[in-house]
DOTI-749810 format. One record per residue (C-alpha): x, y, z. Coordinates in steps of 0.001 Angstrom, whole numbers, plus 500000, padded with zeros to 6 digits. Layout:
XYZ
...
//
This chain:
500000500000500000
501285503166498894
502411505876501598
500298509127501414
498311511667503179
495145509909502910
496435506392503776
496389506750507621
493660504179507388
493848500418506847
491590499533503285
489185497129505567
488884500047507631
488127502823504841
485561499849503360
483611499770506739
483253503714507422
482468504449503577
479739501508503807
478661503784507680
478524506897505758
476417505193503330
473925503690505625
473532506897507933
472836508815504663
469536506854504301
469162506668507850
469570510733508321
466691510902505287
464296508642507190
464771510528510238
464353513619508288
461041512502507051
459601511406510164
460111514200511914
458599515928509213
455759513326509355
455405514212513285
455698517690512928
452984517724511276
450405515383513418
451365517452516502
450949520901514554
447324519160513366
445837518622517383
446823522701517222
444426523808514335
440746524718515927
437993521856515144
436011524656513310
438516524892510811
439802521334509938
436254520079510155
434729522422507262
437230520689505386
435370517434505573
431800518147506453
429239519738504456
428811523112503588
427912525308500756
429899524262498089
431396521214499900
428618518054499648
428944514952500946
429909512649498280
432587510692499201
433687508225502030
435464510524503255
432573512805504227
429988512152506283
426771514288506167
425546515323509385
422502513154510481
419373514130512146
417512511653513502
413997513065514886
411425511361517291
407687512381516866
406238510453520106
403295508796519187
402784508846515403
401217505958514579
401771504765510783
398968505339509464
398402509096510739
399188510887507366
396359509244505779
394333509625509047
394665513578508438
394285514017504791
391199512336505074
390355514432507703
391181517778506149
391582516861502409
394742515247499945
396227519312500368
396647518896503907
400216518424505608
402033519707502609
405756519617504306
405139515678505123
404447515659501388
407303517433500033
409472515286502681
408237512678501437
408547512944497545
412006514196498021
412990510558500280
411494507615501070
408946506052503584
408577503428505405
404818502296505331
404864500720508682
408099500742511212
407667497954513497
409485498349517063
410266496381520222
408069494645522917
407132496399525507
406600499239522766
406757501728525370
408560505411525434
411426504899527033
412237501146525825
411834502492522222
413665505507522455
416522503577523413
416250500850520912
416467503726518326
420239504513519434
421326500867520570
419647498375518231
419119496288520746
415445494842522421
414937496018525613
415546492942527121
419544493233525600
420181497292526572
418065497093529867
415313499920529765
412561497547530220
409942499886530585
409223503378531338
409090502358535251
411195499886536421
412906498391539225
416703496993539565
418253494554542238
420974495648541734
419838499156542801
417185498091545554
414437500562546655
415012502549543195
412175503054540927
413318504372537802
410209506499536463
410038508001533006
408220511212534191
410977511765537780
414070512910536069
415325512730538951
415016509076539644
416602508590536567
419347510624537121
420766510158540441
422552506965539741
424719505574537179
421602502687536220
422796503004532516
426656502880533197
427401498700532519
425046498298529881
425045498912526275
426386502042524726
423677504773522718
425203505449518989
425980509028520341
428634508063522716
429701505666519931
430505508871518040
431974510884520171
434661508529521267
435669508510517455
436144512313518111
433275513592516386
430533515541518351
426657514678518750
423604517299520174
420611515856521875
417475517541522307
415194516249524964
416275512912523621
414989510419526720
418107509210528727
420585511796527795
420734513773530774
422428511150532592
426206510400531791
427154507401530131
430578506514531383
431799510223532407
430228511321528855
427721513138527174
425995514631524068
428455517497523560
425201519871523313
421810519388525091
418952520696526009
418274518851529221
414959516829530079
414819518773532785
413623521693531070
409751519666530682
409274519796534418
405862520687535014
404623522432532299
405756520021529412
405421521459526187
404823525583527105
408212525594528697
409950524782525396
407736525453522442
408456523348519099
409490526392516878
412536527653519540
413458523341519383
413921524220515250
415933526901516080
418488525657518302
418473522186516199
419186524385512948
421778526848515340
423916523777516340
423821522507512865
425498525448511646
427518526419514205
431203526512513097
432331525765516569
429933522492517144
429641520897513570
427774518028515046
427955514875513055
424411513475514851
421384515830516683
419188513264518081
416155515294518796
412396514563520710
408784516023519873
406340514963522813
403477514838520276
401095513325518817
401511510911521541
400213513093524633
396740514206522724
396596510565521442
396986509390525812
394113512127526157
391947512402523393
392526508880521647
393773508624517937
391226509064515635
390500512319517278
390562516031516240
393219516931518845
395952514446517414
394706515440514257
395618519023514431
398788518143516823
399865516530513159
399367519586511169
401468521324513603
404185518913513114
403733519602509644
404497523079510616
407794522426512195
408557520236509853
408428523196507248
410236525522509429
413248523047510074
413295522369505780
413327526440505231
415859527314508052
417992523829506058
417029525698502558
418511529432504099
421127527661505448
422320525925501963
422180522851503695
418904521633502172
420384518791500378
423643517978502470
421314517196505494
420267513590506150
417297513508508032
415390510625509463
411717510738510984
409860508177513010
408970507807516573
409066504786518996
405528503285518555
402396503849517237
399147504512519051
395176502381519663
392155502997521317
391614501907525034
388077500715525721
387995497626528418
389619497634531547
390498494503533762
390525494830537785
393290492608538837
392263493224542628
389305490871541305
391577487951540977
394356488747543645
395276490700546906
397222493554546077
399314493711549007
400484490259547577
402762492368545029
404460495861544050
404461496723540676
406263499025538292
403936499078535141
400442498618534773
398299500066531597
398867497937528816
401421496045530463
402019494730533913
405122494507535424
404550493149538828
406801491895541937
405291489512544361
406375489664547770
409351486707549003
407521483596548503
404394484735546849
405186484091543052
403701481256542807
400365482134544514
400344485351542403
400670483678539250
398176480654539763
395622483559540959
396438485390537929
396752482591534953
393361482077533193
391426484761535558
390164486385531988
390003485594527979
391549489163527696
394932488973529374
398241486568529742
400304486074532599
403860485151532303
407071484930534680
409928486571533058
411422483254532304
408571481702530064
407687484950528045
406608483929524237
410001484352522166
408440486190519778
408509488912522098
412510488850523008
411479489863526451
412297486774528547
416947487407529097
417626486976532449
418666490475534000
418291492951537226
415826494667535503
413179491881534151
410009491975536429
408799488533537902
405814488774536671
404634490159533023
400789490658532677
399825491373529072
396564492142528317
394898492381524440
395326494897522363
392370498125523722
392099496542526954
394036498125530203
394939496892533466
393577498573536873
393369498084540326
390766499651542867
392996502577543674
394115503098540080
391245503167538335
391619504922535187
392975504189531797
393784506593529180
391873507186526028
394222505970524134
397596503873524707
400695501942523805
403043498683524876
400965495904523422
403232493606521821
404576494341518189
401866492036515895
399583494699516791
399072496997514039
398124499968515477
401800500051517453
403590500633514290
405512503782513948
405612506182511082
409394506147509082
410187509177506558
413669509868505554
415198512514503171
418587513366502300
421284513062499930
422064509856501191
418546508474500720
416347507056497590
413649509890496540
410023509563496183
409990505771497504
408327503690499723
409022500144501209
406131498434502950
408233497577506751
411068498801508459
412361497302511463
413626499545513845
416139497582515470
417773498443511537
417725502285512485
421071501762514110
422984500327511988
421740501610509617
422792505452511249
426213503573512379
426850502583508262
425768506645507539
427795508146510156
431177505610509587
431381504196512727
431555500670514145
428612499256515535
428081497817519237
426535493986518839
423297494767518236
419628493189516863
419137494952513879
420327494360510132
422190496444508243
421758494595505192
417927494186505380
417548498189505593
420728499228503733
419321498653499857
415531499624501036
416323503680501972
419530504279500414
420740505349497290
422127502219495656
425615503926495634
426282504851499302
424047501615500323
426989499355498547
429738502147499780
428111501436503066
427879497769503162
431025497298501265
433807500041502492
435171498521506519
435236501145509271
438973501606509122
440290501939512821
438969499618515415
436951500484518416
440255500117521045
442445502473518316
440108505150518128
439734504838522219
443148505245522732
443605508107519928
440801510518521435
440448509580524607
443592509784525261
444832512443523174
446818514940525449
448432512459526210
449430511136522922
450481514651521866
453286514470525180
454454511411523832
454255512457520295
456500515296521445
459085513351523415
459366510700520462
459710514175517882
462398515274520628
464081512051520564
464004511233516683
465668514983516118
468437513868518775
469010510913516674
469475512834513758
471812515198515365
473746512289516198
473985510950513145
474549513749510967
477292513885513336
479168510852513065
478330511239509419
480167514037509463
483558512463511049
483533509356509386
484010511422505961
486698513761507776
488534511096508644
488319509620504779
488897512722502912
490623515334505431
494883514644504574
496585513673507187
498721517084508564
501309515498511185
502390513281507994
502654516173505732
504314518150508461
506800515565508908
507278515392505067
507991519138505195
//
């Protein structure tokens, strides 16, 4: 080997560091582009929702027409309308009448008949609508009902307070709208039943809380303000809700009171029909008139009430408590007394059945084993009612018969670019209503009862119905968990790995650096000796 200024170094040893330099040259781009790629993510969780959102929600001039866009959902309760109640009207007032149902209607599709859940009760329904479960699977059993696992509690639709003070809701199945919002994305309720209550340290990100019904139900927060906030959180920059989940107390009180083939349900429709206008105008203003899915229905329908059955004529009362008793009875015999209450019970009339929880029909999907099932379940035909001497009086009209009665079908409209227009389909299940908003909204489903598949093709557009059934939800549930619910967090250790990556570099670059000033820089104490 020939002497030189550059031949300090063995040729092994020039072979290794020129093969180092080579390898931390890819390695310093790598690290260059990660911290790039990091830089980035962490600048992202600094941008304000309001402004990254527009991006990918809809807007004037922004539809949603991709996957990657999600139009916000609105998915609206009308208590109490029955199925039929559109033709019930017309042919009350004339073919004119309820033109906003109309012009819903011919711009989306309906579902002649939506058929719900056993007991088809308020509360039970309301939360089949957001779980797509029977009430037997996501525990609201009724609109009263009892726990042992909280004894002494009655849980009463109309005592928001009862169902507020404790956590009743916190180990059972999840609503859609806390779903949501532990992808990130935001939901609004509005007097949605069981909302007020947290679910797991969560709620709707916006609400307008049951309590505000107390006493004076309707007066206190009249339908057309309820249009206005619902359209005010819609297009709020600062909210962009992806789901409002929103609750109209009527037709079903006048239907309770008046029955509902009367003139007072009758007219409570045409003022539906009225809101209903007023929520498609403030959508048209807006621009949002067709970037606005929108579903209608309610939790059951509605029949007349005209026998009554005494069951202090058959058994002692203070033989049992009970939780529910109208068109169902939930009752609780005292330690030891089941037996005697049901033997009293069984066959005492041609007009009602008497079950224990364990032997209910299966049909009816009321018969799991859980804290909340009654002992007893007294079911009586459909337009009879159960009484007792001190309870005497049944309303003109009522609901919770089981689901082959006719006349406890809901109505189902729904209109919106991601539904078919001017179409019908005869039935609509509405355990399918959640999936079915799950599929809409890009989310993954909790287990549920209903069928995505046997709704999907019915109400959608035949595009985003095979987008729907065909694209996967990309992140699973635990990824999305940890990415939002633990996000501050993430964006520490984001940091510290950005910190640690640009250390790396440094050190690289660095040794990069000598290894090629030891190759290429001459040698000086051999030169100065040479000298």
């Amino acid at each position: 080997m020939s002497d030189g200024p550059y031949s300090r170094l063995e040729e092994p040893d020039r072979v290794n560091r020129r093969h180092r330099i080579h390898l931390l040259g890819w390695m310093n781009v790598v690290l260059c582009l990660l911290l790039v790629l990091i830089g980035i993510i962490l600048m992202g969780t600094l941008i304000p929702r309001a402004w990254y959102h527009r991006r990918f929600h809809p807007y004037p001039g922004n539809p949603c027409t991709n996957p990657f866009t999600n139009c916000p959902l609105i998915l609206i309760s009308m208590n109490g309308f029955r199925h039929d109640y559109l033709e019930l009207v017309r042919s009350r007032y004339g073919p004119k009448a309820l033109p906003n149902f109309h012009r819903f209607q011919s711009q989306g599709v309906r579902g002649m008949r939506s058929i719900g859940t056993y007991p088809t009760l308020t509360m039970p329904s309301h939360q089949t609508l957001v779980t797509g479960l029977n009430p037997e699977s996501h525990g609201v059993v009724g609109d009263n009902l009892q726990d042992t696992e909280w004894p002494g509690t009655v849980f009463r639709m109309r005592n928001q307070t009862s169902l507020n003070k404790s956590p009743w809701l916190e180990s059972w199945p999840e609503p859609i709208w806390f779903t949501l919002q532990r992808t990130g994305r935001l939901a609004g309720s509005l007097l949605w039943p069981l909302t007020d209550a947290p679910v797991r340290s969560d709620l709707p990100f916006v609400q307008v809380s049951e309590f505000t019904m107390l006493n004076e139900p309707e007066s206190r927060y009249m339908y057309d303000k309820r249009v206005t906030d619902l359209l005010h959180w819609l297009d709020n920059p600062y909210f962009q809700l992806d789901l409002i989940l929103a609750y109209f107390g009527e037709p079903d009180r006048s239907g309770h009171t008046y029955g509902p083939a009367s003139e007072e349900v009758a007219r409570q429709v045409v003022e539906l029909d009225g809101v209903l206008g007023q929520l498609l105008s403030g959508l048209e203003a807006k621009e949002l008139g067709d970037r606005v899915d929108i579903i209608l229905t309610s939790g059951h329908g509605m029949t007349e009430v005209r026998q009554q059955i005494n069951l202090d004529s058959y058994v002692d009362s203070s033989l049992y408590a009970y939780t529910e008793l109208s068109t169902v009875g939930f009752l609780y015999p005292e330690p030891g007394k089941l037996d005697e209450v049901f033997r009293k019970l069984q066959g005492a009339s041609i007009h009602m059945k008497v079950y224990k929880s364990e032997d209910m029909p299966a049909e009816l999907n009321f018969s799991q084993n859980s804290s909340r099932m009654p002992a007893l379940v007294v079911i009586p035909d459909a337009g009879w009612c159960l009484v007792k001497e001190n309870k005497s009086h049944c309303d003109v009209g009522d609901h919770g018969y089981p689901t082959n009665v006719t006349d406890m079908d809901a109505f189902f409209l729904a209109r919106g670019p991601s539904f078919l227009n001017n179409a019908t389909t005869p039935l609509i299940n509405a355990l399918d209503i959640y999936p079915l908003m799950a599929g809409m909204l890009g989310i993954n489903p909790r287990p549920n009862n209903g069928s995505l598949e046997r709704i999907a093709h019915e109400v959608l557009k035949p595009d985003v119905a095979e987008r729907i059934l065909t694209t996967p939800v990309w992140f699973p549930r635990w990824w999305a968990w940890f990415m939002w619910n633990l996000s501050m967090i993430w964006i520490i250790i984001g940091f510290a790995f950005w910190v640690v990556l640009f250390s790396l570099l440094l050190t690289s670059v660095y040794v990069q650096r000598q290894d090629i000033r030891i190759l290429v820089v001459p040698d000086t104490k051999w030169l100065d000796e040479k000298v």
